[in-house]
Backbone as CSV, one residue per row, in Angstrom:
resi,resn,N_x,N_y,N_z,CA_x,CA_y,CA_z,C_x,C_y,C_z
1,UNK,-67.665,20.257,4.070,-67.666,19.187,3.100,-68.415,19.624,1.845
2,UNK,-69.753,20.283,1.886,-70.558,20.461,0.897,-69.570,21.997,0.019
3,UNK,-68.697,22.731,0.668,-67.733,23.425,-0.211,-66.771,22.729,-0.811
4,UNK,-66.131,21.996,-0.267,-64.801,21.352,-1.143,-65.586,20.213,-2.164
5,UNK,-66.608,19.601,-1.558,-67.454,19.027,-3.011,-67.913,19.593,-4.352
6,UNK,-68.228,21.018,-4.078,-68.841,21.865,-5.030,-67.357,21.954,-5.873
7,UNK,-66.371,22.165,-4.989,-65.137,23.164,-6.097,-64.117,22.188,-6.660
8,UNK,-64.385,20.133,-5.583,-64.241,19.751,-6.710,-64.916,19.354,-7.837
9,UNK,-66.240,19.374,-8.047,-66.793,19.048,-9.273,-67.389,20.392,-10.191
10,UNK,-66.481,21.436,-10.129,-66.799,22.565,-10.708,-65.817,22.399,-11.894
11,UNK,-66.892,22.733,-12.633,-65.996,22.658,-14.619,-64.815,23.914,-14.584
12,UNK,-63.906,23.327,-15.404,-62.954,24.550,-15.928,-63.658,25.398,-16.503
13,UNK,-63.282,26.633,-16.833,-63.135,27.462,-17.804,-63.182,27.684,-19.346
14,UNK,-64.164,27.434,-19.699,-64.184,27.053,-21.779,-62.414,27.756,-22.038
15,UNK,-62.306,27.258,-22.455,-60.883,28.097,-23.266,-61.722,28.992,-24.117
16,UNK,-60.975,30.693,-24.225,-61.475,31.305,-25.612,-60.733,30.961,-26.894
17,UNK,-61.481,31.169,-27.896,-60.512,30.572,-29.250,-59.733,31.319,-29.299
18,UNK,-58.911,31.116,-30.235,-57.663,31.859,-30.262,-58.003,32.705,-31.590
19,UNK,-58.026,33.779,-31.880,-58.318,34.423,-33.383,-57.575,34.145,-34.198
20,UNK,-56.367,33.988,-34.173,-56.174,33.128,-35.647,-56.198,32.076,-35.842
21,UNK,-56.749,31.258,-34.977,-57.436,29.829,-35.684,-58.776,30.026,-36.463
22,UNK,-59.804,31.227,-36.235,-61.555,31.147,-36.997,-61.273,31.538,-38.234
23,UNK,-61.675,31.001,-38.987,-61.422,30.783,-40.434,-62.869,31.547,-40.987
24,UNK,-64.038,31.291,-40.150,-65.279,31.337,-40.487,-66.226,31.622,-39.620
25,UNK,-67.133,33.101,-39.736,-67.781,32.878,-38.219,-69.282,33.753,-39.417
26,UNK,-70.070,33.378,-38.611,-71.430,33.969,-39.023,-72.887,34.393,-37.619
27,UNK,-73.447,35.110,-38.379,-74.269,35.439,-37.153,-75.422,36.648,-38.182
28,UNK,-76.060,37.103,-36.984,-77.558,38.535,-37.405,-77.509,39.475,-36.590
29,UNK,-77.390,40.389,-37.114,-77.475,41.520,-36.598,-78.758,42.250,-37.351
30,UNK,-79.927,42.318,-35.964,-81.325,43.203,-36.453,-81.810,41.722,-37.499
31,UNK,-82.018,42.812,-38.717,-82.300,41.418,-39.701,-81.221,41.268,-40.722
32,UNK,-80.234,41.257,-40.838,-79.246,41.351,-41.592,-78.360,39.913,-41.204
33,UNK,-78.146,39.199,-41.863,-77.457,38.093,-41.662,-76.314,38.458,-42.301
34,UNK,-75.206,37.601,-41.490,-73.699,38.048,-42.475,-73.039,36.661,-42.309
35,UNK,-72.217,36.885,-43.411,-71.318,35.104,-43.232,-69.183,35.749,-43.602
36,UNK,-68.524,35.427,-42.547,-67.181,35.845,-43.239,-66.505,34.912,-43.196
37,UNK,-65.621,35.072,-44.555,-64.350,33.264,-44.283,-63.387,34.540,-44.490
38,UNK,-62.480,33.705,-43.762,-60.613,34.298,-44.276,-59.750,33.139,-44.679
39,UNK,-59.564,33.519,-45.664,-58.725,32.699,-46.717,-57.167,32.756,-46.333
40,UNK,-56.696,32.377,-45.758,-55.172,31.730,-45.444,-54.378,31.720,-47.437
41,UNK,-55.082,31.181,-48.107,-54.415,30.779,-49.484,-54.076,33.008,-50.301
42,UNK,-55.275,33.247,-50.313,-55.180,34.602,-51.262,-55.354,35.408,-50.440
43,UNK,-55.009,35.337,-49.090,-55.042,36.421,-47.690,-56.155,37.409,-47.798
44,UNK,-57.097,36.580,-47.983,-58.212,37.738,-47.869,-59.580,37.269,-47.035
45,UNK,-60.281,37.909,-46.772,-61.479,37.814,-45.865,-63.038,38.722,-47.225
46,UNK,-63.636,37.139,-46.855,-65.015,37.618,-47.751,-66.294,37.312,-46.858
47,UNK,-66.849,38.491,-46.491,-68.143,38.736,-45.901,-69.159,39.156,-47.091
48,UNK,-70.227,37.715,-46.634,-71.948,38.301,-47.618,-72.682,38.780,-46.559
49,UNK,-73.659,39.497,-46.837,-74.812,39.704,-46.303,-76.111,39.711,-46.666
50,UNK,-76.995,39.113,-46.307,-78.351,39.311,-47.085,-79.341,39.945,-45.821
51,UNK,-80.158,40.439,-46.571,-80.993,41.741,-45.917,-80.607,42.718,-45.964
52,UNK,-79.556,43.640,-46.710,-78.643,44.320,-46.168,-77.498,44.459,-47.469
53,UNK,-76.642,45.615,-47.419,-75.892,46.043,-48.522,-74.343,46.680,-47.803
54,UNK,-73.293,46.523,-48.454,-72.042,46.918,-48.441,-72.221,48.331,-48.916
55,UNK,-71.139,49.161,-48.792,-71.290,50.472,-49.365,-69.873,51.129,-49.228
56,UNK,-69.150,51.886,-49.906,-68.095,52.109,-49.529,-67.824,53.793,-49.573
57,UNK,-67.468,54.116,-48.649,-67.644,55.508,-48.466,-66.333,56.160,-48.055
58,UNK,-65.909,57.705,-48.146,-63.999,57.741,-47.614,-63.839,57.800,-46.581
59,UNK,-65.081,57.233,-45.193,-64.820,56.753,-44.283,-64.315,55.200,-43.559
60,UNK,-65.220,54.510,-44.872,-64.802,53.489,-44.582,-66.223,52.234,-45.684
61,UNK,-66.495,51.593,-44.965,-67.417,50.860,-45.508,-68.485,49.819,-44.566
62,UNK,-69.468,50.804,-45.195,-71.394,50.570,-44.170,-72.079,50.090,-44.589
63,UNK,-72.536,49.109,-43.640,-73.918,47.780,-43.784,-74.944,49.150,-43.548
64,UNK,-75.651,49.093,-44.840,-77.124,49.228,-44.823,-78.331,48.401,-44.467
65,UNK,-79.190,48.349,-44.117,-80.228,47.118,-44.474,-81.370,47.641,-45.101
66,UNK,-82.021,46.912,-45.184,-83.310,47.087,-46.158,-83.958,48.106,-46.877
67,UNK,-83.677,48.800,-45.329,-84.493,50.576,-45.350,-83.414,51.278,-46.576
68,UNK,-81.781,51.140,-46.646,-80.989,52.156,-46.555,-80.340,52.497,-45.285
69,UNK,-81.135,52.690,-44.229,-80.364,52.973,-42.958,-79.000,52.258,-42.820
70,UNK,-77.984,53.049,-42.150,-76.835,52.490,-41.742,-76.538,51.892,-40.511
71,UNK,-76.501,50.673,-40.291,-76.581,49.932,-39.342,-75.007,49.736,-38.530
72,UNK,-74.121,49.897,-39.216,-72.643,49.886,-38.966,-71.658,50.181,-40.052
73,UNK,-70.306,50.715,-39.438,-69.398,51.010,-40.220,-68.121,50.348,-40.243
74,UNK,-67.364,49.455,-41.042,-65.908,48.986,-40.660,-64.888,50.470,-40.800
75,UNK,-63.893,50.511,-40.716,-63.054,51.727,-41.175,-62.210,50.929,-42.274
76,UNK,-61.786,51.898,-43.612,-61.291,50.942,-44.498,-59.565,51.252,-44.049
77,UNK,-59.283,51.896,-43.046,-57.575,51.457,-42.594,-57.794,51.748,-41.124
78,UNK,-56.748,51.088,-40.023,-56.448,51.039,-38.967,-54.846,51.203,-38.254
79,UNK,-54.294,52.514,-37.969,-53.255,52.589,-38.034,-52.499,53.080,-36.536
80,UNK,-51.490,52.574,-36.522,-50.923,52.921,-34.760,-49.745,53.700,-35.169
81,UNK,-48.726,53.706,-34.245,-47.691,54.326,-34.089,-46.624,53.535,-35.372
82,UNK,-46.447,52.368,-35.563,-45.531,52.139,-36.398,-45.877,51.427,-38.046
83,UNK,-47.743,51.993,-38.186,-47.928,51.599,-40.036,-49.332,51.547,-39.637
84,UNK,-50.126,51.733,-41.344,-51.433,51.700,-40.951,-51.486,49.839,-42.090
85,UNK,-53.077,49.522,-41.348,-53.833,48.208,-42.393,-54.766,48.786,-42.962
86,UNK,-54.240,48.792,-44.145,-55.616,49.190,-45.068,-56.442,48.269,-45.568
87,UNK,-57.886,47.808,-45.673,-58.497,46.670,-46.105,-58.066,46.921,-47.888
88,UNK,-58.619,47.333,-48.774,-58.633,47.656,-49.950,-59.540,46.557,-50.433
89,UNK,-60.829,46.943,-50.079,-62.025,46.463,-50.373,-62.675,46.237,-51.737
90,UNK,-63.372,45.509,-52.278,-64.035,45.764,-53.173,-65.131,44.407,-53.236
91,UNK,-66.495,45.481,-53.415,-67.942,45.252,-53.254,-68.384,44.646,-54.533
92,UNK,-68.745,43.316,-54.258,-69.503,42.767,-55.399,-70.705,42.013,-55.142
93,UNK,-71.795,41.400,-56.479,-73.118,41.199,-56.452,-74.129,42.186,-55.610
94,UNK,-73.861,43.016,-56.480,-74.619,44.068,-56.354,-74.640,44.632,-54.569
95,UNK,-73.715,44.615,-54.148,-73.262,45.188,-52.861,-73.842,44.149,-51.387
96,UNK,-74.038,42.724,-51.779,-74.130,42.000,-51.203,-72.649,41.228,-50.407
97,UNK,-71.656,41.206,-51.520,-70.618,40.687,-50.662,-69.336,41.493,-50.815
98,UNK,-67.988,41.211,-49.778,-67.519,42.132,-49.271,-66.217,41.239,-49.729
99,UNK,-64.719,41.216,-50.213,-63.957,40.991,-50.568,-62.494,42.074,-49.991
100,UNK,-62.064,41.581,-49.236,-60.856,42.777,-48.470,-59.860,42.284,-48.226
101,UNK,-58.312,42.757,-48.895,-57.415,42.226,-48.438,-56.401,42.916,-47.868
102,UNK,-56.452,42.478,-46.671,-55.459,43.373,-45.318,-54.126,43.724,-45.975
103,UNK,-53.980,44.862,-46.044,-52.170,45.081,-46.621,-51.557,45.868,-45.519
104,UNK,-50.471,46.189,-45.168,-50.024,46.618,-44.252,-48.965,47.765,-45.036
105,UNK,-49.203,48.970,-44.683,-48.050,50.025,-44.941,-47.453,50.395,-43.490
106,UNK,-46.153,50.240,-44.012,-45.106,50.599,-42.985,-45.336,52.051,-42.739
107,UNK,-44.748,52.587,-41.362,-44.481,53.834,-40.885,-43.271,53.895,-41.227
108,UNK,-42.854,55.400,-40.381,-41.406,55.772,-40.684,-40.223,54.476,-40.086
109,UNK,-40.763,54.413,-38.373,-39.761,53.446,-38.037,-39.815,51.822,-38.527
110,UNK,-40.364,51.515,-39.614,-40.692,50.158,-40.295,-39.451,50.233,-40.951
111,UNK,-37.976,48.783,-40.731,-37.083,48.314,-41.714,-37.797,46.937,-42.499
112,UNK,-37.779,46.548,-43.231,-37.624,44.994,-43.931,-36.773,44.548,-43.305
113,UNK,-37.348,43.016,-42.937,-36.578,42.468,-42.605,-36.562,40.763,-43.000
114,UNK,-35.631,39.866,-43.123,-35.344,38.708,-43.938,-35.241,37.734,-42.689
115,UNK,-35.198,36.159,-43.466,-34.716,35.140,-42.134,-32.678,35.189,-41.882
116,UNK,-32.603,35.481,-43.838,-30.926,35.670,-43.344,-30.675,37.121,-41.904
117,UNK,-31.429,37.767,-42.493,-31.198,39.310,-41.693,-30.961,38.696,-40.151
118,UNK,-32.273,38.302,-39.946,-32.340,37.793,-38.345,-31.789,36.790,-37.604
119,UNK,-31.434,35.915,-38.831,-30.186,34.781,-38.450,-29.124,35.414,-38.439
120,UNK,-28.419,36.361,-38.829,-27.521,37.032,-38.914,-27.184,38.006,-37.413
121,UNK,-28.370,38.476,-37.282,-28.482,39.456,-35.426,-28.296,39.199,-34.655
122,UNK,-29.186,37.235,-34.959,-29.106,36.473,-33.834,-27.495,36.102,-33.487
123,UNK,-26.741,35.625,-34.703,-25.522,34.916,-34.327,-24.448,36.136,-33.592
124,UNK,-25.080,37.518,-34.111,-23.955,38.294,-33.995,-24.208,38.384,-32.012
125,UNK,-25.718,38.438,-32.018,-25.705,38.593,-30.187,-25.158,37.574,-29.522
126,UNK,-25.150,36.008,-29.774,-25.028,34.967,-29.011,-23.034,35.344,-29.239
127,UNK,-22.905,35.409,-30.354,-21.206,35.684,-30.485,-20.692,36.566,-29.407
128,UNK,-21.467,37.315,-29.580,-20.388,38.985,-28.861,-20.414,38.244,-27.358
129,UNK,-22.071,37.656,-27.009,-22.238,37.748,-25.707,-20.819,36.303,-25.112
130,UNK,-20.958,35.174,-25.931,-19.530,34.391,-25.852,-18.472,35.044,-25.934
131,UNK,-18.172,36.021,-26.756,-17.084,36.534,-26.923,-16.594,37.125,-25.755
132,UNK,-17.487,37.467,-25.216,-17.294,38.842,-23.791,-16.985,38.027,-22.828
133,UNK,-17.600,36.982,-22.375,-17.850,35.966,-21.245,-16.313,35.343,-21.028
134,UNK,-15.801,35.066,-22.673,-14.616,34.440,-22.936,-13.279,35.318,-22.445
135,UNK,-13.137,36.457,-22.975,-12.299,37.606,-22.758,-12.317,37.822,-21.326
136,UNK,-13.329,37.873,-20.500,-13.729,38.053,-19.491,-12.795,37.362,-18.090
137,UNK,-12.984,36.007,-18.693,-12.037,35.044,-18.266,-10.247,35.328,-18.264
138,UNK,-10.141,35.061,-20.011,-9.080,35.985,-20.250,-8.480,36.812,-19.483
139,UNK,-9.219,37.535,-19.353,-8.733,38.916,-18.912,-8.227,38.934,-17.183
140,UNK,-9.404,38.244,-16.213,-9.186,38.066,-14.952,-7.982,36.995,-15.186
141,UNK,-7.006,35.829,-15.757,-6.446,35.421,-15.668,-4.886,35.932,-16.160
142,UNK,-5.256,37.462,-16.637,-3.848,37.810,-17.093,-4.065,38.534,-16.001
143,UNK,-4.986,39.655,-15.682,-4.923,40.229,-13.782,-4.178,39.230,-13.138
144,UNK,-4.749,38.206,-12.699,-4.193,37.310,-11.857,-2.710,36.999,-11.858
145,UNK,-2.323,36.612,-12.874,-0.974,36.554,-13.283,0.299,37.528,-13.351
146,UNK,-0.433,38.682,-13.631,0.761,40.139,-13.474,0.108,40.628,-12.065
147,UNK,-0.407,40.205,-10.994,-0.850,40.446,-9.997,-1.539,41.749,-9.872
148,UNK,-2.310,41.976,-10.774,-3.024,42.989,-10.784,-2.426,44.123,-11.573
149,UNK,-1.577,44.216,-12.159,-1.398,44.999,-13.307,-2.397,44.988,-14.476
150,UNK,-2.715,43.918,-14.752,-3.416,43.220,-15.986,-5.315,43.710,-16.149
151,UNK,-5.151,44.373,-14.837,-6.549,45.364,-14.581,-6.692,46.362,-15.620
152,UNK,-6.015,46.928,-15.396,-5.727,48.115,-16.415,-6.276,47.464,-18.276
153,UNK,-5.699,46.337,-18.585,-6.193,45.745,-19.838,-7.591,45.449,-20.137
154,UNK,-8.572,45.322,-19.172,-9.190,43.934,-18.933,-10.622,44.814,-19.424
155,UNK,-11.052,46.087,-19.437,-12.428,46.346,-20.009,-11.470,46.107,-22.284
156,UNK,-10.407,46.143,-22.313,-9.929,46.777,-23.417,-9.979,45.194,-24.039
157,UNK,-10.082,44.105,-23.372,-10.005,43.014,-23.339,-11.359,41.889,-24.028
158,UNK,-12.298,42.780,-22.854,-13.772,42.508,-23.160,-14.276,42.777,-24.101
159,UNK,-13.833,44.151,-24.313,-14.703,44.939,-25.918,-14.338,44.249,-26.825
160,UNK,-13.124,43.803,-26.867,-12.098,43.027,-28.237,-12.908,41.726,-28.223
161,UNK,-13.007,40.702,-27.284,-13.347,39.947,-27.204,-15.271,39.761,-27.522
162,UNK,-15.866,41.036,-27.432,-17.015,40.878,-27.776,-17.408,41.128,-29.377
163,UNK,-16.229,41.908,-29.979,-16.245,42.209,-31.647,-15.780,41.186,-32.174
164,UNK,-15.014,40.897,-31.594,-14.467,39.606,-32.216,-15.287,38.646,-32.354
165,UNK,-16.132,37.888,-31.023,-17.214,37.209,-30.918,-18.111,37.293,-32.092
166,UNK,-18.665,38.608,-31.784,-19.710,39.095,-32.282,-19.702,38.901,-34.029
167,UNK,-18.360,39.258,-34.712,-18.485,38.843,-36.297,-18.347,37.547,-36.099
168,UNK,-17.791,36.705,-35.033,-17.580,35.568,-35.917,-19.289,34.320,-35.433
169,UNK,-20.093,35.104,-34.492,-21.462,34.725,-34.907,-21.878,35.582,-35.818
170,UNK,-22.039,36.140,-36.714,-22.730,37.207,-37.586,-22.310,36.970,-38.915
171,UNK,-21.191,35.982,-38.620,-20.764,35.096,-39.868,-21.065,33.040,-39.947
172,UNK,-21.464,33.190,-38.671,-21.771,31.945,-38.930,-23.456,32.075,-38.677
173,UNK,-23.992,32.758,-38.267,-25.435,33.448,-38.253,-25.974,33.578,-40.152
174,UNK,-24.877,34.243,-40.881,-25.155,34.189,-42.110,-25.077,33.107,-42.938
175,UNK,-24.275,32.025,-42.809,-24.097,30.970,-43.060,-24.658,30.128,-42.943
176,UNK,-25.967,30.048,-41.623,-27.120,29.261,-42.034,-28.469,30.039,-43.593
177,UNK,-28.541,28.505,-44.144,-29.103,28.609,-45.611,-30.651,29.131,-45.030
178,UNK,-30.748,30.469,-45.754,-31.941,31.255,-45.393,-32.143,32.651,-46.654
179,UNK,-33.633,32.702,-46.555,-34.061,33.238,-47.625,-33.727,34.766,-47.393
180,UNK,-33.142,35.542,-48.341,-32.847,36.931,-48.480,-34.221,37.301,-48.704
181,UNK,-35.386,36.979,-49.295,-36.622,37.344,-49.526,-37.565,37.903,-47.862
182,UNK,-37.709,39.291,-48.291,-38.699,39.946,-46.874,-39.701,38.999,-46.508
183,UNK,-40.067,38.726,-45.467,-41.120,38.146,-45.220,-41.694,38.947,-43.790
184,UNK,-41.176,39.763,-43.279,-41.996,40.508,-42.076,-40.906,42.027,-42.016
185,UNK,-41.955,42.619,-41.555,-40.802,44.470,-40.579,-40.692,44.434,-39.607
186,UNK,-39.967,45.189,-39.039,-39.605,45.430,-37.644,-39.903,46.802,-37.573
187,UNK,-40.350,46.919,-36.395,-41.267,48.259,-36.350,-40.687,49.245,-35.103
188,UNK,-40.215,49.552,-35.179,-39.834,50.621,-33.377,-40.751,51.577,-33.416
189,UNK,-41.517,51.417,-31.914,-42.478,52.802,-31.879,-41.757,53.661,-31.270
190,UNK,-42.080,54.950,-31.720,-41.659,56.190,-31.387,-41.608,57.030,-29.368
């Protein structure tokens, strides 16, 4: 009894936040206080610090504190297999606050890509895949009918039936009203 009492009045689990909801987080490190917001409006993130100095170096960019000593380093890019983020920083009031706005350079396998683009992929997959399903049918019902002669037609049937499909979602995929303007890449890693 005194176990199933405990585990039912045992609290959940805090949820962790989710990182792109903190807009704003602050804290001390040693004696160095720091404060950062990220701006949703001019996509940028501004960290102050007092006790303590910004510095920007072609490694990256280091909290000093008081002494000079280097207490930590951000890196000013972070890059994987398909693009690097470069901050492209710049240090103001006298190396107290920190101003960085994340840009993203594509790698080799990075295309642009649009909402028409992807409305367009989308209709062409849901098409072909109707198209095929349809032919499919088709096709076992002309088998059926020439009693199995109609085998012989029936992959020649499918393919037709999936191109066919396939433009005529990739045309009605384009036909929903959507912005030609990039708004994300598509990235294939290597």
């Amino acid at each position: 009894m005194a176990i199933t009492g405990g585990i039912s009045y045992a609290a959940p689990e805090p949820a962790t936040a989710d990182l792109q909801s903190i807009t704003q987080f602050a804290g001390r490190q040693g004696d160095i206080y720091f404060d950062a917001v990220r701006s949703d409006a001019d996509k940028t993130v501004t960290a102050t610090v007092s006790g303590g100095t910004f510095v920007a170096t072609d490694d990256g960019i280091q909290v000093l504190d008081a002494t000079g000593a280097v207490t930590g380093t951000v890196p000013a890019a972070i890059g994987d297999g398909t693009g690097t983020i470069a901050l492209q920083p710049k240090i103001l009031d006298g190396g107290t606050k920190l101003v960085a706005q994340p840009v993203f350079r594509p790698g080799p396998g990075c295309t642009p890509s649009t909402p028409r683009g992807r409305s367009i992929g989308i209709g062409t997959g849901i098409g072909a895949a109707i198209g095929m399903i349809g032919a499919l049918v088709v096709g076992i019902g002309i088998t059926v009918a020439t009693m199995g002669i109609g085998a012989l037609a029936l992959p020649f049937v499918v393919i037709g039936g999936a191109l066919i499909g396939g433009a005529i979602g990739g045309a009605a995929g384009g036909a929903i009203p959507n912005s030609d303007q990039q708004d994300a890449w598509e990235c294939q890693v290597p």
